[in-house]
N, C-alpha and C positions, 0 to 999 in steps of 0.2 A: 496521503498519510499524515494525522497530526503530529506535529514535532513533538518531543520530550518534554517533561516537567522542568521545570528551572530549579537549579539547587537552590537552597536557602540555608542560610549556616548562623547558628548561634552564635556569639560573641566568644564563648570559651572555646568552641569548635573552630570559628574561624582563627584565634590566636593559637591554637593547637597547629593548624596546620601550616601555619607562618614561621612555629617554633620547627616544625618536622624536618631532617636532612631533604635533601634535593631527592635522591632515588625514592626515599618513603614520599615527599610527597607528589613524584608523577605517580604512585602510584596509587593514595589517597584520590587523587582527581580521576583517572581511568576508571576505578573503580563507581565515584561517584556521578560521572557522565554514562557510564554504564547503566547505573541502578537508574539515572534521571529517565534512561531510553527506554525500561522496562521498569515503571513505577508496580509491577504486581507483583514483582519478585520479589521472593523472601530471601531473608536471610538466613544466617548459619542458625541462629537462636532467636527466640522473641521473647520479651521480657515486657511488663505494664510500668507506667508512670503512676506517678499520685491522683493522676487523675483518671485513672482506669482505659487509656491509649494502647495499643501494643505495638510497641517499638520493635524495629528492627535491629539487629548484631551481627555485623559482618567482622569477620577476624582476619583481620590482615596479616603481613608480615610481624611489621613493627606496632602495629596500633589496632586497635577495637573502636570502628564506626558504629554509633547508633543514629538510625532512622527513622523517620515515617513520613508515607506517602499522604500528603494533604492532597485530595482526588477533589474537594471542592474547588481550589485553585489551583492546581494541576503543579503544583508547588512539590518537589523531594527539599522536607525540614531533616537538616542535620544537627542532630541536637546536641553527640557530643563523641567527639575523637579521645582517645587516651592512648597515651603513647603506653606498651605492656614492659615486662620487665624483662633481661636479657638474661 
């Protein structure tokens, strides 16, 4: 069976989830070793970049992951975490 895609995290994504409480972020990472192990899975929503991509939207508890599966290097890009408002 081939292993999962490797996460890859933006700069503002990965300072997102360094800034996230400890509970939000094991569950930021379950989530995203989840989505690495099944790169065809959609999210809650999908929405286009500037450059005409379709990103993925997963709504967490505390925060909104956007996605996408880069299939040519078997890479999950996380492009960008936002923590939501309480």
């Amino acid at each position: 069976m081939k292993p999962g895609y490797a996460p890859v995290f933006s700069l503002s994504a990965h300072a997102a989830l360094l800034a996230a409480r400890r509970r939000s972020r094991a569950e930021i990472m379950r989530t995203i070793l989840a989505l690495a192990e099944a790169p065809f899975a959609a999210g809650d929503l999908t929405e286009c970049d500037d450059t005409g991509r379709t990103l993925q939207v997963v709504a967490l508890t505390d925060h909104v992951l956007i996605f996408w599966p880069d299939h040519a290097t078997s890479e999950l890009r996380i492009v960008k975490l936002e923590r939501v408002a309480e």
